[in-house]
PAKOL-858815 format. One record per atom (N, C-alpha, C): residue number from 1; atom name; x, y, z. Coordinates in nm, 3 decimals, padded with zeros to 5 digits. Each point is the difference from the previous one (the first is absolute). Layout:
<atoms>
n=NUM, atom=CA, xx=X, yy=Y, zz=Z $
...
</atoms>
This chain:
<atoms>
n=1, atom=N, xx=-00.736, yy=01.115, zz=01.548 $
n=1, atom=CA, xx=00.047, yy=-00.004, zz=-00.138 $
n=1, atom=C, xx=00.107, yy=-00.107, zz=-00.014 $
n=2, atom=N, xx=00.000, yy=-00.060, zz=-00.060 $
n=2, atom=CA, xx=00.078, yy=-00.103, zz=-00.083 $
n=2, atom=C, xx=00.128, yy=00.045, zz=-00.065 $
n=3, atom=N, xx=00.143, yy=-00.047, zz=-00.025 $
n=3, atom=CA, xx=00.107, yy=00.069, zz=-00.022 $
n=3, atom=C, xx=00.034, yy=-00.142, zz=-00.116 $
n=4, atom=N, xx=00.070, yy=00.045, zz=-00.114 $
n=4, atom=CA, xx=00.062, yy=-00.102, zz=-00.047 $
n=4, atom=C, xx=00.152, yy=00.081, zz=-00.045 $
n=5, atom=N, xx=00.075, yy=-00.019, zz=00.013 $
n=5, atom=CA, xx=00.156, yy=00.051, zz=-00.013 $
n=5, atom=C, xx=00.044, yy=-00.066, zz=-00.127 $
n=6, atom=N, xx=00.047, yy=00.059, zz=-00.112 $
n=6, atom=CA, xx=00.053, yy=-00.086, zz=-00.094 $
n=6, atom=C, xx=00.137, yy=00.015, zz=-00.020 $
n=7, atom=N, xx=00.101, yy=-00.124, zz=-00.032 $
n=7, atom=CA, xx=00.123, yy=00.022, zz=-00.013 $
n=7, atom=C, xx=00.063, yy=00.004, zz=-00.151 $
n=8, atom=N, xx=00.005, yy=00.000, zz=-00.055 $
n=8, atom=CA, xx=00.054, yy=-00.022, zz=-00.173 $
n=8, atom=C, xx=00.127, yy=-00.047, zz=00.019 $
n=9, atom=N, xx=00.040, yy=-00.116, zz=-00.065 $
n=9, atom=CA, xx=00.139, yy=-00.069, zz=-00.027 $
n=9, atom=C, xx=00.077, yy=00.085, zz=-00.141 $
n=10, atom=N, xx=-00.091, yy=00.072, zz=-00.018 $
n=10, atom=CA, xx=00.087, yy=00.077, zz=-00.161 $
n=10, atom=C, xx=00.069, yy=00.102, zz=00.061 $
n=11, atom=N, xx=-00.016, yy=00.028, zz=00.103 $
n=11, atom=CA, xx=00.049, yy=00.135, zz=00.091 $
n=11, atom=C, xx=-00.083, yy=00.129, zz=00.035 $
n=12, atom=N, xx=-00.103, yy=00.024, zz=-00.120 $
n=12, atom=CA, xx=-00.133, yy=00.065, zz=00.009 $
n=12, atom=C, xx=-00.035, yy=00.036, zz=00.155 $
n=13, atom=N, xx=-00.021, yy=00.177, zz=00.012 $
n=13, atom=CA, xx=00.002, yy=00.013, zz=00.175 $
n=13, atom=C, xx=-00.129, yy=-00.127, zz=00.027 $
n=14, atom=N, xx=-00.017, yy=-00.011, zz=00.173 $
n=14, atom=CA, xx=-00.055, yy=-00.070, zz=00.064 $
n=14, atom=C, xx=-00.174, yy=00.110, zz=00.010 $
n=15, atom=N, xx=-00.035, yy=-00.065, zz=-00.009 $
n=15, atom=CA, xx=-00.203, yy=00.037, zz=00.020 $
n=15, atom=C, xx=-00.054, yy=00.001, zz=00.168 $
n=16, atom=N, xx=-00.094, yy=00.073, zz=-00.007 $
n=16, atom=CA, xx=-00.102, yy=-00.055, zz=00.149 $
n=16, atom=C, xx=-00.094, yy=00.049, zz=-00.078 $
n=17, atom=N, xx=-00.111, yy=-00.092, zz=00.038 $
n=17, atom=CA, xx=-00.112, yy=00.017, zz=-00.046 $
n=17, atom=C, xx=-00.104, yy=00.020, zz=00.126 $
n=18, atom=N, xx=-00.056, yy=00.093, zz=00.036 $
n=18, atom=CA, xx=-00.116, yy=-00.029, zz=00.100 $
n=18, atom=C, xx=-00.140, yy=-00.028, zz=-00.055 $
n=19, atom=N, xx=-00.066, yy=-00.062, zz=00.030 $
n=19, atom=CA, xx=-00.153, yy=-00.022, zz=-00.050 $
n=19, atom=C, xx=-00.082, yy=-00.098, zz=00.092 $
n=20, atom=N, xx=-00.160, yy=00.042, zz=-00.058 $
n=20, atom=CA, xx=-00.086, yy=-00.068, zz=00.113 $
n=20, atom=C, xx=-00.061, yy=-00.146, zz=-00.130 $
n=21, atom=N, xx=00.043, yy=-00.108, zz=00.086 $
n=21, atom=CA, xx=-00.098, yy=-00.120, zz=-00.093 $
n=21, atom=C, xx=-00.110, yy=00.021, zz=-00.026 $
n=22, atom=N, xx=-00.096, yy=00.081, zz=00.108 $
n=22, atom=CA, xx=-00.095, yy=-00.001, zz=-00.060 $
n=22, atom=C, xx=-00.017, yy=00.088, zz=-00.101 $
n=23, atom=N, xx=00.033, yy=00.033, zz=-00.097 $
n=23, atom=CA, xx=00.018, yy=00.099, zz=-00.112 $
n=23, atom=C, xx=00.046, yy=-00.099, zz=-00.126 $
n=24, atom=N, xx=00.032, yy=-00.124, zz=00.024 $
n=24, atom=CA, xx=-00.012, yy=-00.078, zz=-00.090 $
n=24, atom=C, xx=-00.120, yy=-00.041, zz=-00.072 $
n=25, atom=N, xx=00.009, yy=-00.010, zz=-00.161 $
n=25, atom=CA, xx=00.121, yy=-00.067, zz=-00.059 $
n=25, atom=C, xx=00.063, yy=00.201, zz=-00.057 $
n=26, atom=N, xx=00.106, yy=-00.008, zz=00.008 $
n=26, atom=CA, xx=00.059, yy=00.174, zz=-00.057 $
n=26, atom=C, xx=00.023, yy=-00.038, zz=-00.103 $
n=27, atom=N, xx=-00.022, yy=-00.104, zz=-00.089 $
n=27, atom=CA, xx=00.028, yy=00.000, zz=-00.135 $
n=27, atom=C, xx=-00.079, yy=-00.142, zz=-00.041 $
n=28, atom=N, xx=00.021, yy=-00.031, zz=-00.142 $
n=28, atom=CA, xx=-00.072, yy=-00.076, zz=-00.100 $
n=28, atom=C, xx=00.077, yy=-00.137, zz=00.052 $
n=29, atom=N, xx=00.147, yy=-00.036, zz=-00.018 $
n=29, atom=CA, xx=00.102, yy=-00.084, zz=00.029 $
n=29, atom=C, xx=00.014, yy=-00.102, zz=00.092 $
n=30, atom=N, xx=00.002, yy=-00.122, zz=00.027 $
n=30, atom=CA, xx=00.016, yy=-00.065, zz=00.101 $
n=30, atom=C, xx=-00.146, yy=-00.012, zz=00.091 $
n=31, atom=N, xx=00.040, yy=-00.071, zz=00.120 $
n=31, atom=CA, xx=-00.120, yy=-00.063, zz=00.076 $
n=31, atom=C, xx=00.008, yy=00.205, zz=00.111 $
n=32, atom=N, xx=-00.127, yy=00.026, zz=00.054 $
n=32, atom=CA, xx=-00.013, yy=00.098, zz=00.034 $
n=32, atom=C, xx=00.048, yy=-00.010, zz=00.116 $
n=33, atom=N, xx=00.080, yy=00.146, zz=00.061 $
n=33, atom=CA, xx=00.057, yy=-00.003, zz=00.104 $
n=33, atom=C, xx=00.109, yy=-00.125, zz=-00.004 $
n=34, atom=N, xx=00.095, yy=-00.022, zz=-00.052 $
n=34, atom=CA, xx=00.124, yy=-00.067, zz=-00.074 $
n=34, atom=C, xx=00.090, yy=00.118, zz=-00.042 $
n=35, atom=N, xx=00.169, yy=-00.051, zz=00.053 $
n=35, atom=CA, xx=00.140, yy=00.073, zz=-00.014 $
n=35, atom=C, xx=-00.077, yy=00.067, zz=-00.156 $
n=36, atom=N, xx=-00.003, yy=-00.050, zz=-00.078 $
n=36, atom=CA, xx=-00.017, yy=00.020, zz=-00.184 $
n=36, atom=C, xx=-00.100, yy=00.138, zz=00.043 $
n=37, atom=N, xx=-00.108, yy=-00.057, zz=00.053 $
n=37, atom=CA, xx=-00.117, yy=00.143, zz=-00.057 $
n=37, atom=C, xx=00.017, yy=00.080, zz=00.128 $
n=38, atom=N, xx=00.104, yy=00.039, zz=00.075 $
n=38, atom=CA, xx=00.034, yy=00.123, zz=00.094 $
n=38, atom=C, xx=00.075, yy=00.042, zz=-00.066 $
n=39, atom=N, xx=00.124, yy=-00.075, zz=-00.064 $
n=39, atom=CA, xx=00.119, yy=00.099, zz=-00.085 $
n=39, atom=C, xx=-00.073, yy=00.019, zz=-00.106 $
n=40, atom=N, xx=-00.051, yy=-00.062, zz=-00.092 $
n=40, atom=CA, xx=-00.053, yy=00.073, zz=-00.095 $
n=40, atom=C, xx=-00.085, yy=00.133, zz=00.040 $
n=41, atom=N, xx=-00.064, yy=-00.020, zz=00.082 $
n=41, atom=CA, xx=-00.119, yy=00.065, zz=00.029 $
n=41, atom=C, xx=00.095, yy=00.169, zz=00.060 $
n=42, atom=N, xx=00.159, yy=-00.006, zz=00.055 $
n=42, atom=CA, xx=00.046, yy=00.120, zz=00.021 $
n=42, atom=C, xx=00.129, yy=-00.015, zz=-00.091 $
n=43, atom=N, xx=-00.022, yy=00.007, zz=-00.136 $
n=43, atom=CA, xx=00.087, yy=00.031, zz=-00.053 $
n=43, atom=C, xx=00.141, yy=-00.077, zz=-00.049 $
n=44, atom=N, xx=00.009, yy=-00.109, zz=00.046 $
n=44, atom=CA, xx=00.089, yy=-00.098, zz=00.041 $
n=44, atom=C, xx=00.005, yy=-00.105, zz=-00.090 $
n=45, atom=N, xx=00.116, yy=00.017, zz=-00.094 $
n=45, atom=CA, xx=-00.015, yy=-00.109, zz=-00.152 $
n=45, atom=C, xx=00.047, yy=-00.118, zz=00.085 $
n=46, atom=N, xx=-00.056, yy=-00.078, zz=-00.032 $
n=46, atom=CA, xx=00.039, yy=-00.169, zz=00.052 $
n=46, atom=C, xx=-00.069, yy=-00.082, zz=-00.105 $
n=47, atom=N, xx=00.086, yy=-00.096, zz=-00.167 $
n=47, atom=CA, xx=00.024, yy=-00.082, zz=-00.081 $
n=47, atom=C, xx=-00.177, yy=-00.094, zz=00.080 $
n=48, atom=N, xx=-00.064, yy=00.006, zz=-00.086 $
n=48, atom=CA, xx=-00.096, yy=-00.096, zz=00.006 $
n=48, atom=C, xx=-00.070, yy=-00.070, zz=-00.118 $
n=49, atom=N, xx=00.036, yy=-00.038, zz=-00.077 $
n=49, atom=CA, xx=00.003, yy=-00.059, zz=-00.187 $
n=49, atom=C, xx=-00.140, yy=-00.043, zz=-00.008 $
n=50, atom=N, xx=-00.077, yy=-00.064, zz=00.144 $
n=50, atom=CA, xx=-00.109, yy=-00.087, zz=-00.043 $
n=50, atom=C, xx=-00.084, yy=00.055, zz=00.067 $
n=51, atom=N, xx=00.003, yy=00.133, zz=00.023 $
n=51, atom=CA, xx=-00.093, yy=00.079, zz=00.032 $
n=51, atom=C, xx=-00.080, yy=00.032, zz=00.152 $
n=52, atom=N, xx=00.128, yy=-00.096, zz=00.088 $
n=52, atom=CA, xx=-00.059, yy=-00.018, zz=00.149 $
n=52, atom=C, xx=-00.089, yy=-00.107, zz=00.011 $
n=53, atom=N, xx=00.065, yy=-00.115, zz=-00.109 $
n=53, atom=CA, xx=-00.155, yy=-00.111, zz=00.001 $
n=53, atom=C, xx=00.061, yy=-00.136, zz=00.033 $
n=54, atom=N, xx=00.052, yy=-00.003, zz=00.091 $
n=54, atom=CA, xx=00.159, yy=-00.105, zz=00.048 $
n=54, atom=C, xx=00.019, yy=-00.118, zz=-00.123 $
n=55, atom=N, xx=00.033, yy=00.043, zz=-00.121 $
n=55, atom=CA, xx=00.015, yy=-00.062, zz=-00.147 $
n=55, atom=C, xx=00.180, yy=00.003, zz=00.031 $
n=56, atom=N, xx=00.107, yy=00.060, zz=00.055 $
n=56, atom=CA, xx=00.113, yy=00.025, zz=-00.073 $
n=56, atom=C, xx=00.092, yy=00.042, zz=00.164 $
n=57, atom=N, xx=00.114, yy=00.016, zz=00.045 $
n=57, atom=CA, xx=00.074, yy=00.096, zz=00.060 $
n=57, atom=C, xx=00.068, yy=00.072, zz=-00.004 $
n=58, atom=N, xx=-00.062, yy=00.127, zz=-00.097 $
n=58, atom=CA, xx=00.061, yy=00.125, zz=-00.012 $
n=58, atom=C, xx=00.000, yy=00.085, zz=00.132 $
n=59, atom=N, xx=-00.133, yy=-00.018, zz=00.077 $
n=59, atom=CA, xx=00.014, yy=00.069, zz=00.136 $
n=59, atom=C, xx=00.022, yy=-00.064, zz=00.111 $
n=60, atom=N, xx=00.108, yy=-00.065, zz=-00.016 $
n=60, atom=CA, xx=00.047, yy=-00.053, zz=00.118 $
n=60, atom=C, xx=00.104, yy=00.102, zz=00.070 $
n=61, atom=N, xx=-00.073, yy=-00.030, zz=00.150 $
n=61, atom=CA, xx=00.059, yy=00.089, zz=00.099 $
n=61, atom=C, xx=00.110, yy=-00.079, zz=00.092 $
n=62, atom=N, xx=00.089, yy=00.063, zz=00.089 $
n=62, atom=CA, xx=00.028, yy=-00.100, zz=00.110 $
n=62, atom=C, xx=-00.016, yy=00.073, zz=00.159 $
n=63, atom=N, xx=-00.099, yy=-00.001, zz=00.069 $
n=63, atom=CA, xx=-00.081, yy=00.006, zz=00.069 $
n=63, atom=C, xx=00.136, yy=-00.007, zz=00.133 $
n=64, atom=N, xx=00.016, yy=00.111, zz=00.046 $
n=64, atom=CA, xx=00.137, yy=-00.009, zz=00.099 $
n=64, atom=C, xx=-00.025, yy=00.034, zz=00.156 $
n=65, atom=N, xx=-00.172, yy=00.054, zz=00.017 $
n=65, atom=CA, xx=-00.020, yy=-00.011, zz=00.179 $
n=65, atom=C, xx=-00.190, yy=00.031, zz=-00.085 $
n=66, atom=N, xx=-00.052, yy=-00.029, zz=00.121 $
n=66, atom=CA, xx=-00.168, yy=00.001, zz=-00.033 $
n=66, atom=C, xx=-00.086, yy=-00.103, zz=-00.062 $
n=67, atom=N, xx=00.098, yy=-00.129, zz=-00.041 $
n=67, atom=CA, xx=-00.014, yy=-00.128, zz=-00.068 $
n=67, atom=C, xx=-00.181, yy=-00.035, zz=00.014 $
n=68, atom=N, xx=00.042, yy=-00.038, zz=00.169 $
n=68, atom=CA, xx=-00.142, yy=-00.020, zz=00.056 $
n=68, atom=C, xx=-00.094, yy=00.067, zz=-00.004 $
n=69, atom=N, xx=00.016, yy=00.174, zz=-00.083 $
n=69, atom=CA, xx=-00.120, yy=00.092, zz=00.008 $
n=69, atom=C, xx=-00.061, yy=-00.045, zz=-00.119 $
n=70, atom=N, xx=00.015, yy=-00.096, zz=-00.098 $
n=70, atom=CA, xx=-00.011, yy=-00.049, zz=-00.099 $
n=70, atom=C, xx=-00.108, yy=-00.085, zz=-00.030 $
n=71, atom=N, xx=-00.078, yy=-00.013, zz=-00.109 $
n=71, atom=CA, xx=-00.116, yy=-00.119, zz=-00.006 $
n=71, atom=C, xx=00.121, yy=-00.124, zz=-00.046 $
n=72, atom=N, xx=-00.047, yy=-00.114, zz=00.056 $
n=72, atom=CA, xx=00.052, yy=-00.090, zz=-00.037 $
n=72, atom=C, xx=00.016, yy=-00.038, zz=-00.188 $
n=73, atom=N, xx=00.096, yy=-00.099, zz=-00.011 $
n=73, atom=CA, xx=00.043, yy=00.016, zz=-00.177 $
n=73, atom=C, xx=-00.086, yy=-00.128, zz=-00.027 $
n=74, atom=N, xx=-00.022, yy=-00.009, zz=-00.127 $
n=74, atom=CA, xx=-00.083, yy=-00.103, zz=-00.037 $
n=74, atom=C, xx=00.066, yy=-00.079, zz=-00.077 $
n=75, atom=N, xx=-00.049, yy=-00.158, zz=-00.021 $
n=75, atom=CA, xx=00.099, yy=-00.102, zz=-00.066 $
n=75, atom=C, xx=00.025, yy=00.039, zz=-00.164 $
n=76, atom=N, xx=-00.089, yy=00.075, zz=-00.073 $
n=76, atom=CA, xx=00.039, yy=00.085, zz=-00.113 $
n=76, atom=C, xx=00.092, yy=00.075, zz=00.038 $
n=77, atom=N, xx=-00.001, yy=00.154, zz=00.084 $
n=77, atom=CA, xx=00.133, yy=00.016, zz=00.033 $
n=77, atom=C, xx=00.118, yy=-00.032, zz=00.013 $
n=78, atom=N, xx=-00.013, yy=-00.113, zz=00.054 $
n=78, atom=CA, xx=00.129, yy=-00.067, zz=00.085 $
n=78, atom=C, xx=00.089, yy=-00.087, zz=-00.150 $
n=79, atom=N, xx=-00.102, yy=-00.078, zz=-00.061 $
n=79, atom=CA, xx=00.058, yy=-00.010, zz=-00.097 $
n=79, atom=C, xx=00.061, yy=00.086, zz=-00.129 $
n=80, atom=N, xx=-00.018, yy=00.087, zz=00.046 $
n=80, atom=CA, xx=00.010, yy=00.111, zz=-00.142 $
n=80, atom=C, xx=00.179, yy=00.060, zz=00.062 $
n=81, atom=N, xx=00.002, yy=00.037, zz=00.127 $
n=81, atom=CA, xx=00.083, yy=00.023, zz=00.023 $
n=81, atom=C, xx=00.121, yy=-00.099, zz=00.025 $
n=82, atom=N, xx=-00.012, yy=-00.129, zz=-00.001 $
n=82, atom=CA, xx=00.086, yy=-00.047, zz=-00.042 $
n=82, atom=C, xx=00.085, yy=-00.007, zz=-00.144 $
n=83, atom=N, xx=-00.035, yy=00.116, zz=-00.064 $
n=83, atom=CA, xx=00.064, yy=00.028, zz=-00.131 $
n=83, atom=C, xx=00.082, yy=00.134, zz=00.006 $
n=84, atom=N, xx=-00.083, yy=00.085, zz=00.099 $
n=84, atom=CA, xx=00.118, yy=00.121, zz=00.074 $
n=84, atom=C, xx=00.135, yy=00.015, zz=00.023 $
n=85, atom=N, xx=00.061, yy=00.073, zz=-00.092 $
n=85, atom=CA, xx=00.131, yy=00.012, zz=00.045 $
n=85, atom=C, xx=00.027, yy=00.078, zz=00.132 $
n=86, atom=N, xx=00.115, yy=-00.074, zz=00.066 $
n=86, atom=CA, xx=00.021, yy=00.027, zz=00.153 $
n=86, atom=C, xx=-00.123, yy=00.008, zz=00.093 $
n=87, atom=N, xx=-00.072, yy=-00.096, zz=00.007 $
n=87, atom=CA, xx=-00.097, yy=-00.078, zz=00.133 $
n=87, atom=C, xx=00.071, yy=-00.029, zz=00.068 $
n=88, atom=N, xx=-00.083, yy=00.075, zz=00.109 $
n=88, atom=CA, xx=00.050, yy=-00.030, zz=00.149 $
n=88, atom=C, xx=-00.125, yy=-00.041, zz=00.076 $
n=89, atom=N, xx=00.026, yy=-00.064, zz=00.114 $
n=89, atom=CA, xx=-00.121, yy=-00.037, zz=00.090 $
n=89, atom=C, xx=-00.097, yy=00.093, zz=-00.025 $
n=90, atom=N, xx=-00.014, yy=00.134, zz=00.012 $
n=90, atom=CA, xx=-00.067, yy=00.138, zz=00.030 $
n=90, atom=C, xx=-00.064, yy=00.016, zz=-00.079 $
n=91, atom=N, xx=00.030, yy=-00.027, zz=-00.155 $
n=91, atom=CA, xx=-00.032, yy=00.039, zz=-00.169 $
n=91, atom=C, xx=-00.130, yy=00.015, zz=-00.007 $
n=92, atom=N, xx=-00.089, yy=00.073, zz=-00.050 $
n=92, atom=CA, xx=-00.141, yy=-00.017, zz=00.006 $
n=92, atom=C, xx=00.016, yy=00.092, zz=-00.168 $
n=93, atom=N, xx=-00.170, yy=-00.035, zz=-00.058 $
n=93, atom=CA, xx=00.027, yy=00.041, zz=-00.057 $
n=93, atom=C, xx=-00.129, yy=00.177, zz=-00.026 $
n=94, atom=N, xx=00.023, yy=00.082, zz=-00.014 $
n=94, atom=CA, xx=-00.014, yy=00.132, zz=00.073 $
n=94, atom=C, xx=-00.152, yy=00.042, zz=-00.065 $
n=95, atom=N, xx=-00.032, yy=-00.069, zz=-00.072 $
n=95, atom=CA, xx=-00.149, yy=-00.026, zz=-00.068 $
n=95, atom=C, xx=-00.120, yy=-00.084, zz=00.088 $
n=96, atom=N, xx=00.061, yy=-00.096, zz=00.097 $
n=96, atom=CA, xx=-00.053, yy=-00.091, zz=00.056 $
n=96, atom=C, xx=-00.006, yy=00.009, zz=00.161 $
n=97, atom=N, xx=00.098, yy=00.131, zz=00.031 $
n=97, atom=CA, xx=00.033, yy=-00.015, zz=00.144 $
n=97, atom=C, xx=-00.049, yy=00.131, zz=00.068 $
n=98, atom=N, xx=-00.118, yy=-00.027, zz=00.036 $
n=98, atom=CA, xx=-00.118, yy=00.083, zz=00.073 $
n=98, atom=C, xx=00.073, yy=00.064, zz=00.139 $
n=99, atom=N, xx=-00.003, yy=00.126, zz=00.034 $
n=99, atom=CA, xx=00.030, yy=00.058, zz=00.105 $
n=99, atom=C, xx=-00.134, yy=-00.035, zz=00.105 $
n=100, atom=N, xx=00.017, yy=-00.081, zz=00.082 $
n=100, atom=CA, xx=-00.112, yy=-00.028, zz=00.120 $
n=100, atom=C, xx=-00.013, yy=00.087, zz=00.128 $
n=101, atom=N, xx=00.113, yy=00.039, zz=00.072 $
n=101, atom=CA, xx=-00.014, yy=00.083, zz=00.075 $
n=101, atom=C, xx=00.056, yy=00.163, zz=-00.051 $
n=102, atom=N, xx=-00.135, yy=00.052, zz=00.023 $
n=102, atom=CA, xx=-00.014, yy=00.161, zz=-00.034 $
n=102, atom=C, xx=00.044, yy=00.090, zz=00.091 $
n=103, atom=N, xx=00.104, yy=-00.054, zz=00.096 $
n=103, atom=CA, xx=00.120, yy=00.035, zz=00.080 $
n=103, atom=C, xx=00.146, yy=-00.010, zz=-00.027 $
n=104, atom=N, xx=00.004, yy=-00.076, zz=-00.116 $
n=104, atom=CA, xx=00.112, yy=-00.102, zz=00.005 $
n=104, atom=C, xx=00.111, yy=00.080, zz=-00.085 $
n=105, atom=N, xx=00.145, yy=-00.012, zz=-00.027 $
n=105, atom=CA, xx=00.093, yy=00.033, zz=-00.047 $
n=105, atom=C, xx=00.087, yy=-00.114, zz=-00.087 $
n=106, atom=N, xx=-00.025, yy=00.037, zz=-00.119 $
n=106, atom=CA, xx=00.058, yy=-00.131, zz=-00.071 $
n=106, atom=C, xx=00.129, yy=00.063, zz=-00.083 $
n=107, atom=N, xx=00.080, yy=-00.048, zz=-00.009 $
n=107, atom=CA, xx=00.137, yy=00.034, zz=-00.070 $
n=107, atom=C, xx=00.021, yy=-00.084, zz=-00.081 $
n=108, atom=N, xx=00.010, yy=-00.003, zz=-00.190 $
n=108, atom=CA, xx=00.004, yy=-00.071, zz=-00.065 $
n=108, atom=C, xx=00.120, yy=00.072, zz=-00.007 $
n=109, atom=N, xx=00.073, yy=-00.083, zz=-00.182 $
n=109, atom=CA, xx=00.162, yy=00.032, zz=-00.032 $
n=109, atom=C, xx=-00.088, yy=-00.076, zz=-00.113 $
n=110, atom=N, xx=00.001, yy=00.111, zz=-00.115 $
n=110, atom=CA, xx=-00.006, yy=-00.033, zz=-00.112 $
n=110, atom=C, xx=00.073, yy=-00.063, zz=-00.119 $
n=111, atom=N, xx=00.057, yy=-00.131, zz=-00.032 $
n=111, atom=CA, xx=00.135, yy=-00.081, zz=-00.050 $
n=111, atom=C, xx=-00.003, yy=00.093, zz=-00.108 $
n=112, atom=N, xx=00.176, yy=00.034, zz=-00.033 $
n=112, atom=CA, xx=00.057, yy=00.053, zz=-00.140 $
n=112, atom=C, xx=-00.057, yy=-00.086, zz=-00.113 $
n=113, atom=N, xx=-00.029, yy=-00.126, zz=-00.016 $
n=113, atom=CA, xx=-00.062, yy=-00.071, zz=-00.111 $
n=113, atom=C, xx=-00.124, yy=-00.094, zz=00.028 $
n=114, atom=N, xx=-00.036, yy=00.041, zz=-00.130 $
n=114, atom=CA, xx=-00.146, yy=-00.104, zz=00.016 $
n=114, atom=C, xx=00.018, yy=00.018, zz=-00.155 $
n=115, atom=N, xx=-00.111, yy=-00.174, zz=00.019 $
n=115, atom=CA, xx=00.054, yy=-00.046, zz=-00.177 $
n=115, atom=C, xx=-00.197, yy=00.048, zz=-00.087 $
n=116, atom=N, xx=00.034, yy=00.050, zz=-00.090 $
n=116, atom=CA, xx=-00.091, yy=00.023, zz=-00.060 $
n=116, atom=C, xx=00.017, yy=00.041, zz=-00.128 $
n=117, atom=N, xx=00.023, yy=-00.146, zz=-00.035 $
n=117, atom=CA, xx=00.043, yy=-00.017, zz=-00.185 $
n=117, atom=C, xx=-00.076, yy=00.071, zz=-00.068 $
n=118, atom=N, xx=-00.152, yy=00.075, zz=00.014 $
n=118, atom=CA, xx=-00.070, yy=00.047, zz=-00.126 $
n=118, atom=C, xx=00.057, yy=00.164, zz=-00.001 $
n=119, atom=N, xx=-00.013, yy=00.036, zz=00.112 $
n=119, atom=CA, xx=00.076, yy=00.149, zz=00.029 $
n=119, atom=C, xx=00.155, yy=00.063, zz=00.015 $
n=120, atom=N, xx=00.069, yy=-00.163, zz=-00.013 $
n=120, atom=CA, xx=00.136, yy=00.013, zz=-00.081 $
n=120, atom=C, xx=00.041, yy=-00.052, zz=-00.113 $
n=121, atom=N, xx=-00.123, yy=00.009, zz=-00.053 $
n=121, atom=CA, xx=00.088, yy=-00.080, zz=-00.166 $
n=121, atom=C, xx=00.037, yy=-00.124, zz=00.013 $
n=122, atom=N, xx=-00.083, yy=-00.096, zz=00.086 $
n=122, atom=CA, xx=00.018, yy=-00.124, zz=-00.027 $
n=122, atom=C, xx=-00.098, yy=-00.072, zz=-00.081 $
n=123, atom=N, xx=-00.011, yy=-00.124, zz=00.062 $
n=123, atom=CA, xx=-00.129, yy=-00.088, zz=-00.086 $
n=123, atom=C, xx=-00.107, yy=00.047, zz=00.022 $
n=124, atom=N, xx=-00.100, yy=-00.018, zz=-00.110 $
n=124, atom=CA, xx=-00.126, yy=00.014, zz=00.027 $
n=124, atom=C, xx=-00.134, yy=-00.088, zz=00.058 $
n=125, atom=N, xx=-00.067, yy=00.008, zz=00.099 $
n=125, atom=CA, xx=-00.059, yy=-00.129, zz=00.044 $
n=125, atom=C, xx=-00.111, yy=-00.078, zz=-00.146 $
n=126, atom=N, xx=-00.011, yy=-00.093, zz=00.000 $
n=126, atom=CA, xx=-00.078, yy=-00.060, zz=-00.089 $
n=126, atom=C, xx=-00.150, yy=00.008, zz=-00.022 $
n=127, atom=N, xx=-00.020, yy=00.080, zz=-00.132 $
n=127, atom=CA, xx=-00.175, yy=00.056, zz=00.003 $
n=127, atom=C, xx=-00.105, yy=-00.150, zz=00.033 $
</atoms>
């Protein structure tokens, strides 16, 4: 079984999640077997605006041991998260970042902010 530990920066207690990948996708959200569709899939609100469709970084994670249990990020990714507040080397974004080993223990830390102007009363994107 597969472990993902979640940390919350809002102070929100800390999570463990156990689950088997192969039981992916546990939800509609994100790429299957991805941080996004395990927490969704047990209960676990994590900000995703564009629906798990790497459009935005509302679910940006920061990925703190298990990096490598990870599918690699893609140059859409990579660019998207350069708009992430507080990127760090680790940053992935939790829609896109596939759990590969179905042994593995990943410990994210969910950031206190993520920007997502339509779900705070900001601008609206252009029809």
């Amino acid at each position: 079984m597969a472990k993902i530990r979640v940390i919350f920066e809002n102070g929100d207690p800390e999570r463990v999640i156990e689950f088997d990948p192969a039981d992916a996708p546990l939800q509609h959200d994100g790429q299957p077997g991805s941080i996004l569709d395990v927490l969704l899939g047990n209960r676990v609100h994590l900000e995703h605006a564009c629906g798990g469709n790497c459009a935005c970084t509302t679910c940006h994670v920061i990925v703190k041991s298990g990096f490598n249990n990870l599918s690699e990020s893609s140059e859409q990714e990579e660019d998207l998260l350069d708009k992430a507040p507080g990127l760090t080397p680790t940053s992935r974004l939790a829609c896109q970042a596939v759990i590969e080993d179905p042994a593995s223990e990943i410990v994210v830390v969910i950031p206190r902010y993520t920007i997502n102007q339509i779900s705070e009363g900001g601008a609206k994107p252009e029809p």
